[in-house]
N, C-alpha and C positions, 0 to 999 in steps of 0.2 A: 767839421765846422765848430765854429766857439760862439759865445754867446755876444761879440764883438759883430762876427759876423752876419748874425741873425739881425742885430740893431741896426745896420747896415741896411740891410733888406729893406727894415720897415721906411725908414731915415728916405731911401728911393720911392715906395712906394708914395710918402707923404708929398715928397719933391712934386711929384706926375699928378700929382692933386687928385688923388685917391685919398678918404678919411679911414686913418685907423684909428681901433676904439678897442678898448677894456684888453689892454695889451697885459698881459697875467703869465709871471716865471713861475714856474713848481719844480726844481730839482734841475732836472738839464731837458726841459722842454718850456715851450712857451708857446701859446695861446693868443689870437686877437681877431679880433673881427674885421672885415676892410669890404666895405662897398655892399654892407648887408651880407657879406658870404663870412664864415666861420671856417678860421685857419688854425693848425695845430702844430706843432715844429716838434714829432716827439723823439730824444735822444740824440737831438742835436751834435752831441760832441760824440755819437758812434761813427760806424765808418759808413753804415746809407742810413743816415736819418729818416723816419717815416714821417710825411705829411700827412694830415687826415684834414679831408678838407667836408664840408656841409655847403654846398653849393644853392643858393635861392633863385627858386625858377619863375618869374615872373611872369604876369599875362600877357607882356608880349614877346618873351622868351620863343624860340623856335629850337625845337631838340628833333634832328634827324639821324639821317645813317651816318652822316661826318661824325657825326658827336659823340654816337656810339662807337665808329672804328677808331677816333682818336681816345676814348674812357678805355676800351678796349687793349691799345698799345702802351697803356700807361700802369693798370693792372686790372689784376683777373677776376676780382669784385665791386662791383658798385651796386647801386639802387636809388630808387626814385618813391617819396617818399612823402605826401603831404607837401608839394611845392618845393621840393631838396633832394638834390642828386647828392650823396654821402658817399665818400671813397675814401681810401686812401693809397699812397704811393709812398714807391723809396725814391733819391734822392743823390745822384756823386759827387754833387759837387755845388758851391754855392750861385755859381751860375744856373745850372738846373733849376736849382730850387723860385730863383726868382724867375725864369723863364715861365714857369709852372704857375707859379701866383700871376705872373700878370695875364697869364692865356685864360685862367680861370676869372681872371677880373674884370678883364676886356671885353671878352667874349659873352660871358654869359651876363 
């Protein structure tokens, strides 16, 4: 992915009237906030970019066993944390990756 294609990403997520915020480059990753959750693009231009995402669990957020088998097929660590599910994931391809942010956007 290039950093074309990440602005992209964002460029859709704004379309779908999600708010991004404090959209932040540091070398070949970039950083923003969207819908209160904290997204991270890091390595971008490698071949599986990692996502690290900081998910906000709200009071009326529901987290069951879907939540856990889907955190689960996605990767082999996360946590729950002070009202934040923290993980992160790799990534093939730029479809993936926006897949990934709106299930995390949508959903939680």
């Amino acid at each position: 992915m290039n950093k074309e294609q990440i602005e992209d990403i964002i460029k859709d997520l704004k379309k779908r009237g999600y708010e991004v915020q404090y959209k932040t480059y540091t070398g070949n990753s970039v950083s923003f906030c969207c819908n209160e959750h904290v997204f991270a693009v890091i390595d971008y231009e490698g071949a599986k970019p990692v996502v690290g995402m900081g998910i906000r669990i709200g009071y009326r957020t529901t987290f069951n066993q879907k939540d856990v088998d889907w955190l689960n097929s996605i990767t082999d660590r996360w946590e729950i944390y002070k009202y934040c599910i923290s993980f992160s994931s790799t990534v093939e391809s730029e479809e993936e990756l926006e897949k990934l942010l709106l299930h995390c956007i949508e959903y939680f």
